[in-house]
C-alpha positions as a LaTeX table, in Angstrom:
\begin{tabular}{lrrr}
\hline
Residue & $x$ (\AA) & $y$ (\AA) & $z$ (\AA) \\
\hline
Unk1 & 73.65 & 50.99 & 89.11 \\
Unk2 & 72.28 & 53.66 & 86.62 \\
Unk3 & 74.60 & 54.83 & 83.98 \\
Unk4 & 75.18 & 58.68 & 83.88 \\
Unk5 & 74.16 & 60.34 & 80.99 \\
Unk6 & 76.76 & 62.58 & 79.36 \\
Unk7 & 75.46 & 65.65 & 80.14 \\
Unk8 & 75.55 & 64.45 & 83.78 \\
Unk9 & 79.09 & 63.23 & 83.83 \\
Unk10 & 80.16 & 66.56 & 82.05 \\
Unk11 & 78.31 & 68.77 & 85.26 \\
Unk12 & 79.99 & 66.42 & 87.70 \\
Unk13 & 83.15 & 66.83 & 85.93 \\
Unk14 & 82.76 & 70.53 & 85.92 \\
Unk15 & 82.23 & 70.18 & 89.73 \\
Unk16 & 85.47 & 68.55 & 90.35 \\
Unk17 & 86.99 & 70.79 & 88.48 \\
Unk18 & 85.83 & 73.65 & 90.49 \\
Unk19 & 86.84 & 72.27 & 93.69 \\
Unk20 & 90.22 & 71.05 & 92.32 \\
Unk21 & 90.34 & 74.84 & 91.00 \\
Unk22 & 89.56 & 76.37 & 94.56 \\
Unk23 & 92.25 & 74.06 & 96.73 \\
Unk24 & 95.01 & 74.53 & 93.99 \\
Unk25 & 94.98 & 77.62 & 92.85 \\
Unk26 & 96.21 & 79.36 & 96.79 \\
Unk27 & 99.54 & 77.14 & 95.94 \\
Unk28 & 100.15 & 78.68 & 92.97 \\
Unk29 & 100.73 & 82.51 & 94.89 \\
Unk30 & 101.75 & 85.40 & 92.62 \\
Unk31 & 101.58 & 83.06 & 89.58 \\
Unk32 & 97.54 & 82.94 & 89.89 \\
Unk33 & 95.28 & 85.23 & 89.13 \\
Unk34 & 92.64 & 84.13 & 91.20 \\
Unk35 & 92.92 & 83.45 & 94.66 \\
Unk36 & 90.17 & 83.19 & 97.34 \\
Unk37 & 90.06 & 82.86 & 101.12 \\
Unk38 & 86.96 & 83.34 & 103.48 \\
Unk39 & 89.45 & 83.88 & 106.42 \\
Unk40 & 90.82 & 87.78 & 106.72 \\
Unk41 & 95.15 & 87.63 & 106.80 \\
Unk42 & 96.85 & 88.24 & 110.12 \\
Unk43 & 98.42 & 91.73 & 110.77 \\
Unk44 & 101.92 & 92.75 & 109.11 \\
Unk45 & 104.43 & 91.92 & 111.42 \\
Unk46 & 107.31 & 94.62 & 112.35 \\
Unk47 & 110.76 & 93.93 & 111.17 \\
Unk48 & 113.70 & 96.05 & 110.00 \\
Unk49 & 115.14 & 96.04 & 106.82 \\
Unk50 & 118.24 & 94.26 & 105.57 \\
Unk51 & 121.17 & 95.87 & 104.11 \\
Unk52 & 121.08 & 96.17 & 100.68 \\
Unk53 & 123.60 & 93.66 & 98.93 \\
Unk54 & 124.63 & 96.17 & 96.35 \\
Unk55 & 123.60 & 99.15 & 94.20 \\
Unk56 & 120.27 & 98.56 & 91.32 \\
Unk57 & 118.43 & 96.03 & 93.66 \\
Unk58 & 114.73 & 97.11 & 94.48 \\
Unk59 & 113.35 & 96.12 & 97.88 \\
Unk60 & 109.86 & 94.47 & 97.58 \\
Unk61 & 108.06 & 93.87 & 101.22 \\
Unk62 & 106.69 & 90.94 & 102.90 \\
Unk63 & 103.28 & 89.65 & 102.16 \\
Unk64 & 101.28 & 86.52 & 103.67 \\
Unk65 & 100.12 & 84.27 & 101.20 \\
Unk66 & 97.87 & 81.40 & 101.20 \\
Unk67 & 98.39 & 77.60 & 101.49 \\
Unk68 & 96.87 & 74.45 & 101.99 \\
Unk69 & 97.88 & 74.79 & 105.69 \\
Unk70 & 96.65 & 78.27 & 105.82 \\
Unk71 & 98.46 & 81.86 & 105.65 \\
Unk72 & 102.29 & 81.77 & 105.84 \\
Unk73 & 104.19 & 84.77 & 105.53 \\
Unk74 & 106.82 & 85.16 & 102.14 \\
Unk75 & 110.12 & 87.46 & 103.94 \\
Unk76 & 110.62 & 90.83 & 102.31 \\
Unk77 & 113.88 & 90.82 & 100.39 \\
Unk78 & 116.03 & 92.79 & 97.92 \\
Unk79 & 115.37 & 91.98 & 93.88 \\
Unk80 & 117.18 & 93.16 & 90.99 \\
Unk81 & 114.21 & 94.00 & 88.43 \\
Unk82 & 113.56 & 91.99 & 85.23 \\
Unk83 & 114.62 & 95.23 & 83.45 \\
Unk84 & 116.40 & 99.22 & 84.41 \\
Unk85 & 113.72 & 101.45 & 84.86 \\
Unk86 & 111.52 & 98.89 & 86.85 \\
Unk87 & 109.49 & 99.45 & 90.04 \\
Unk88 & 107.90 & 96.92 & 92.27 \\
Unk89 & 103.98 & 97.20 & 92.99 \\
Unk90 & 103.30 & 95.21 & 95.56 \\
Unk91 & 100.76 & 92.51 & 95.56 \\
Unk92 & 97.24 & 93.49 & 98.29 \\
Unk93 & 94.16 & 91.11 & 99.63 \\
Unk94 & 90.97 & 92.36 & 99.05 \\
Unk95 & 87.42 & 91.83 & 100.45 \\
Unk96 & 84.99 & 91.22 & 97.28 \\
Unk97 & 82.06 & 89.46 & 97.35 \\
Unk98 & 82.31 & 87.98 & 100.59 \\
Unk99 & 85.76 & 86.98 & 100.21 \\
Unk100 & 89.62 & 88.04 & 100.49 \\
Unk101 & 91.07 & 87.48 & 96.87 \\
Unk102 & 94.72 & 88.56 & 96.49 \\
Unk103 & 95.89 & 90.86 & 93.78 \\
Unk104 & 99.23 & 89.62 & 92.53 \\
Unk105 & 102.14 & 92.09 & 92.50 \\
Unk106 & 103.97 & 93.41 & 89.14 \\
Unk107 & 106.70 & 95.04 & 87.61 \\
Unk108 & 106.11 & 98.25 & 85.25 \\
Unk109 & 107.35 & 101.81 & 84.66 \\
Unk110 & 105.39 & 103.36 & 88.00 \\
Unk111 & 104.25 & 102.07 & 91.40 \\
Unk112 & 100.41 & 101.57 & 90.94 \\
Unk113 & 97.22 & 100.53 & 93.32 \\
Unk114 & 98.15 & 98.43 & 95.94 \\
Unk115 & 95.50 & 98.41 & 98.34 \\
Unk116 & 96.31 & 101.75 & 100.62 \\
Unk117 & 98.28 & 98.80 & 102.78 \\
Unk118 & 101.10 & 100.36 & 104.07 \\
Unk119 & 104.09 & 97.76 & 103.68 \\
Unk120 & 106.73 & 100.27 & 105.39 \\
Unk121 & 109.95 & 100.88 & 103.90 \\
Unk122 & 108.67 & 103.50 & 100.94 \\
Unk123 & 105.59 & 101.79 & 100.56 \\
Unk124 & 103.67 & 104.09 & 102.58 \\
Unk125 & 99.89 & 103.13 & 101.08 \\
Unk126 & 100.09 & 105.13 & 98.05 \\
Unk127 & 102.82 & 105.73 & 95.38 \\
Unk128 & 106.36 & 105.03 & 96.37 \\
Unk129 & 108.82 & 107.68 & 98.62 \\
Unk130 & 111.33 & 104.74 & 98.50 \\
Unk131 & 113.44 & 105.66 & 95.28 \\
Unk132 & 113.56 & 106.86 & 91.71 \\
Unk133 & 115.36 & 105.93 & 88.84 \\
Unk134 & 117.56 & 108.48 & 86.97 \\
Unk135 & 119.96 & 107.94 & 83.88 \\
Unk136 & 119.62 & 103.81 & 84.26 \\
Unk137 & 120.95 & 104.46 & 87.64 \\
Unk138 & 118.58 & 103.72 & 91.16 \\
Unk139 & 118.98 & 106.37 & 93.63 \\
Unk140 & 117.78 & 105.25 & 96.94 \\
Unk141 & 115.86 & 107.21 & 100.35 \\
Unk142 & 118.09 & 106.41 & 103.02 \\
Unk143 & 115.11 & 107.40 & 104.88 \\
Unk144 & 113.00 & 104.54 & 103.67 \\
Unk145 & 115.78 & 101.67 & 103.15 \\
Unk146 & 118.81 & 100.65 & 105.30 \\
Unk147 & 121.49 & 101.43 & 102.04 \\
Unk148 & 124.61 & 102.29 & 103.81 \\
Unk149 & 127.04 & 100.56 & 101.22 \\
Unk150 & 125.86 & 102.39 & 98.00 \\
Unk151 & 126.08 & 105.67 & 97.04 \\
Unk152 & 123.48 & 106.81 & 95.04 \\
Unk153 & 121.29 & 107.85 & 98.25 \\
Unk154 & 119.24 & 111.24 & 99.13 \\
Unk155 & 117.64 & 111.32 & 102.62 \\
Unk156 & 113.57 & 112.42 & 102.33 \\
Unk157 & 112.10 & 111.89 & 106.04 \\
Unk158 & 108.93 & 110.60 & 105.68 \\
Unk159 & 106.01 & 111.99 & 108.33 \\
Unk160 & 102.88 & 110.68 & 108.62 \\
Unk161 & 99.69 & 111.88 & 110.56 \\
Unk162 & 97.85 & 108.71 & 110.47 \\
Unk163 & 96.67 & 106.47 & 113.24 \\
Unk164 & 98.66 & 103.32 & 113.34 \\
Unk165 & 98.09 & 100.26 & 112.25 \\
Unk166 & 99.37 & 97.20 & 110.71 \\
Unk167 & 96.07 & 96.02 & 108.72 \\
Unk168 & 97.14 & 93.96 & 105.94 \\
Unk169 & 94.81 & 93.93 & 103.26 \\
Unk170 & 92.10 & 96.16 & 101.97 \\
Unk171 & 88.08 & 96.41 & 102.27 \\
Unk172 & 85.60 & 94.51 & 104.35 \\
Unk173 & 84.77 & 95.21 & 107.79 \\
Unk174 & 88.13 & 95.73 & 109.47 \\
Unk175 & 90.03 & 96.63 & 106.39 \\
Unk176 & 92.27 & 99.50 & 104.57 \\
Unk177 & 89.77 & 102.03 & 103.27 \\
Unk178 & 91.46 & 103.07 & 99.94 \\
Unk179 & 90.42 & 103.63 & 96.24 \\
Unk180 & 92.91 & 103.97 & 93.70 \\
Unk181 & 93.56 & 107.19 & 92.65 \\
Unk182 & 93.58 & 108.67 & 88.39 \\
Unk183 & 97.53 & 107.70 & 88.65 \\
Unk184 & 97.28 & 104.41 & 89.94 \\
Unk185 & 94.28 & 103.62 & 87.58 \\
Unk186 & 96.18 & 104.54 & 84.60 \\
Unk187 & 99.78 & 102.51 & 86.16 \\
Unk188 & 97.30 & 100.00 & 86.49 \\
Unk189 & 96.75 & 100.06 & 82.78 \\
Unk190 & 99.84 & 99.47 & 81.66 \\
Unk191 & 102.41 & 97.33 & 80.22 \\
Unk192 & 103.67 & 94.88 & 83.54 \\
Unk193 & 105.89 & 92.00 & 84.07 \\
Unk194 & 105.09 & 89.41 & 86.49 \\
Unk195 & 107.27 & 88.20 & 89.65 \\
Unk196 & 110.57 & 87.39 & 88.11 \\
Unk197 & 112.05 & 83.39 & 88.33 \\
Unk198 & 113.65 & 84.36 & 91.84 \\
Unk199 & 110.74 & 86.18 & 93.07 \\
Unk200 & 108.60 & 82.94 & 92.32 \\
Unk201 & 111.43 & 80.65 & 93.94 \\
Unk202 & 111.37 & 82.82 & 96.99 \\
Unk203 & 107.30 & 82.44 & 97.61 \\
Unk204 & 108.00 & 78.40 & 96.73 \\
Unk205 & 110.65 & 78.37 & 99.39 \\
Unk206 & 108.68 & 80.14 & 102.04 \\
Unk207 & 105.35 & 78.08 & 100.97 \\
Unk208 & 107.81 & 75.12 & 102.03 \\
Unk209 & 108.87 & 76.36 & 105.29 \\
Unk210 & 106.13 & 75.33 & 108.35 \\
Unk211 & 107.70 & 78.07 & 110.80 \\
Unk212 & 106.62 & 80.61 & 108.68 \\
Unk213 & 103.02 & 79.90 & 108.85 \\
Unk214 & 100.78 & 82.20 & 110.98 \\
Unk215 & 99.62 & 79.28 & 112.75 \\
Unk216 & 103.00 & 78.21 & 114.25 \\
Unk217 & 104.77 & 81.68 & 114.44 \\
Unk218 & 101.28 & 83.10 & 115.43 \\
Unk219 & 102.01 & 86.26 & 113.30 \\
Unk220 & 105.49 & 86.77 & 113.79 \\
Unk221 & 107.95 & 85.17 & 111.94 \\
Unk222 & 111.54 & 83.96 & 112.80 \\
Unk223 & 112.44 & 85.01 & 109.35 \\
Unk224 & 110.86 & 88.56 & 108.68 \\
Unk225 & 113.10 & 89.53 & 105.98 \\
Unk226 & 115.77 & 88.51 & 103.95 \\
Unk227 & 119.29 & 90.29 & 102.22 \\
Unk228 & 118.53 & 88.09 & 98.83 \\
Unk229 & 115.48 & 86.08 & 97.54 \\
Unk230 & 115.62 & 82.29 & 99.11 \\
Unk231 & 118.60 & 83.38 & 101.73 \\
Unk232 & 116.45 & 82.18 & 104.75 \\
Unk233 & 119.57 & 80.87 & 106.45 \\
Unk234 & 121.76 & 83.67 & 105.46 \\
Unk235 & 123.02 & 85.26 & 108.56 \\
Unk236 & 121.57 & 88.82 & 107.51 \\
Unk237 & 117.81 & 87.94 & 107.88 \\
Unk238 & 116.10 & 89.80 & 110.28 \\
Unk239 & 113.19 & 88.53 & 112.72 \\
Unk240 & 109.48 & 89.99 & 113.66 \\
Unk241 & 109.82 & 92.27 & 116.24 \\
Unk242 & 107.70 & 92.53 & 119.44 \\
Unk243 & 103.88 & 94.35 & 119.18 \\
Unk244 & 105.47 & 97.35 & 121.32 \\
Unk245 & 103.45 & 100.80 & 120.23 \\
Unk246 & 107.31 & 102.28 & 119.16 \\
Unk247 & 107.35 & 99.70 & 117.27 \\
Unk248 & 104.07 & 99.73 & 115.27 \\
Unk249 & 104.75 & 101.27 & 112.24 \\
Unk250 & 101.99 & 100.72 & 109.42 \\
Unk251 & 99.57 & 103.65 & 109.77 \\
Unk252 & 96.47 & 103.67 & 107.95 \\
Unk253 & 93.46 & 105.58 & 107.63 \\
Unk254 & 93.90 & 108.08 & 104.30 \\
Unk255 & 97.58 & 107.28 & 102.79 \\
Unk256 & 97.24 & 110.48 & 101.02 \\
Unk257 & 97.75 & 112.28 & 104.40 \\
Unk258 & 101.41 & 111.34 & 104.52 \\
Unk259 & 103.91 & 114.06 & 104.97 \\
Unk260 & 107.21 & 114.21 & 102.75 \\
Unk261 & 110.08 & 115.98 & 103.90 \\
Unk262 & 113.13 & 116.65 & 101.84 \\
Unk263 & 116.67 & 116.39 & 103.70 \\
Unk264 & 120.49 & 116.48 & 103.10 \\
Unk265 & 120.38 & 115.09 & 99.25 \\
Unk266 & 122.81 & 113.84 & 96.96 \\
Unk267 & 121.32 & 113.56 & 93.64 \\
Unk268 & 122.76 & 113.96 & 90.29 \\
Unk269 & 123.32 & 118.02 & 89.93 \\
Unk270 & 120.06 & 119.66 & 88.89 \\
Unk271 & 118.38 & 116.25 & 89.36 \\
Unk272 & 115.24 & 116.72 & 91.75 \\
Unk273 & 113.59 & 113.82 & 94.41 \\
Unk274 & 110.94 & 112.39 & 92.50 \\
Unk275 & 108.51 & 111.52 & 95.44 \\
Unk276 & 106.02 & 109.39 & 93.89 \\
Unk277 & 103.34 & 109.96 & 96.63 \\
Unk278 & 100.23 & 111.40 & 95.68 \\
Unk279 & 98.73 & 114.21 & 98.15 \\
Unk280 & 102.25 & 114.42 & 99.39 \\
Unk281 & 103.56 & 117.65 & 100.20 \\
Unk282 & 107.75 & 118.59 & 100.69 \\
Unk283 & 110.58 & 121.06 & 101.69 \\
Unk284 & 114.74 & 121.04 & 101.24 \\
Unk285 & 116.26 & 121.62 & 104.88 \\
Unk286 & 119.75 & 120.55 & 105.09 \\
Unk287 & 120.32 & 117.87 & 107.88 \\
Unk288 & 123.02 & 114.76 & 108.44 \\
Unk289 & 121.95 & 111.36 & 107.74 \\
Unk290 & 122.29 & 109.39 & 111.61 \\
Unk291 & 122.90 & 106.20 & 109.50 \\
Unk292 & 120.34 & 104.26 & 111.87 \\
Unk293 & 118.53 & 101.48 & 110.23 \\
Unk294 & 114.62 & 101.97 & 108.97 \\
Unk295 & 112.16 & 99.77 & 110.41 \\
Unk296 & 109.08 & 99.08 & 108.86 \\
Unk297 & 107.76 & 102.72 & 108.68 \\
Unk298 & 111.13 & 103.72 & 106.90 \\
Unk299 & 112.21 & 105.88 & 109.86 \\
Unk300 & 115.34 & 105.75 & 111.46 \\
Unk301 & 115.34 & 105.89 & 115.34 \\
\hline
\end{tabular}
């Protein structure tokens, strides 16, 4: 047998490397920076939200993520943020160069670009209608999360005049059509922290769990969403619901187009809703809260 020469064993090396690179890297989720599938990811299933377990925790949505066994869905949950004054961007698939690369999610000062995917639940496709943060203190939409046992709530009804869908990721021929816009850009730009040590648990845990890939719950998971990161047996998670039309709640089309309407609220005194929806447009009528929980649009019904 001929000998390789070194420069030969150094390609083929690179080579294996490459592969190794390609079938590894989907296992490593939110804690990679590069991860490619040819295959688009199923629809966002419809779930409602769990109650919060207390005041300061931050809700960040269910995604699908990638795995040697294919896409397998990671539960929405509640997270208290790595530090007060946090928000949660969510992480988006996107079609580039023939492929659907995911964009990891991130912690920093404002909500930035997630893809225009509408992830319910204050995520509406652009910005974030879900909270604000005010004196170290999180005051939360009751509109957008299901927060009956704290008290730093305000009610904004959020109204959308969008066709519905529940297209999960961004680009290519059946995706979100969205462009960041000169805020997002510039959140993009700034400082972030990555998915805390719980997040990352969380995505291990559901990587681990074969009935919450798409190809044995077939795009709707037993376990939608979760009260706290990991708590898959906890007896608040909440399952997919049916594909019913009153229950399809992820328009898309332009997120800009979303409506904002301003409620009963009980902010600080002098302390205004900080809608952080670009293109959004609002007004104060007074009106009770019907304490029904949000589903995945963040409307009560």
């Amino acid at each position: 047998m001929k000998a390789k020469s070194p420069m030969g064993m150094l390609q083929h090396s690179c080579a294996l490397l490459t592969t190794v690179l390609l079938v590894c890297v989907p296992l490593l989720g939110n804690a990679a920076t590069f991860v490619s599938v040819s295959i688009a990811p199923p629809a966002l299933p419809v779930y409602v939200q769990p109650t919060i377990p207390g005041p300061g925790y931050i809700w960040t949505p269910g995604y699908w993520a990638y795995g040697p066994a294919g896409y397998y869905w990671v539960p929405g949950t509640w997270v208290l943020p790595p530090y007060v004054g946090g928000l949660w961007t969510p992480g988006y698939w996107g079609w580039r160069n023939g492929a659907y690369l995911w964009n990891p999610g991130y912690w920093g000062p404002r909500v930035g670009f997630y893809g225009g995917v509408n992830y319910g639940f204050g995520y509406v496709g652009v910005g974030y209608v879900g909270g604000y943060w005010n004196n170290g203190a999180f005051y939360y939409n009751r509109a957008a999360n299901n927060v009956t046992n704290v008290q730093n709530t305000y009610n904004t009804t959020i109204n959308r005049n969008v066709n519905i869908s529940r297209v999960s990721y961004n680009g290519g021929p059946r995706g979100v059509r969205a462009d960041p816009t000169a805020a997002e850009r510039e959140a993009m730009n700034e400082r972030h922290a990555e998915l805390t040590e719980t997040q990352l648990q969380h995505e291990h845990a559901a990587a681990n769990n074969r009935a919450l890939l798409a190809s044995v719950n077939h795009g709707r998971p037993g376990v939608a969403a979760t009260p706290q990161p990991g708590a898959f047996d906890h007896p608040g998670v909440v399952p997919a619901r049916g594909n019913h039309s009153h229950n399809q709640a992820y328009p898309q089309g332009n997120p800009q187009s979303a409506h904002v309407q301003h409620n009963a609220q009980t902010h600080p005194p002098g302390e205004q809703p900080r809608v952080h929806a670009q293109g959004a447009t609002a007004n104060h009528p007074q009106g009770p809260h019907n304490g029904a929980e949000p589903h995945a649009d963040g409307q009560h019904r």
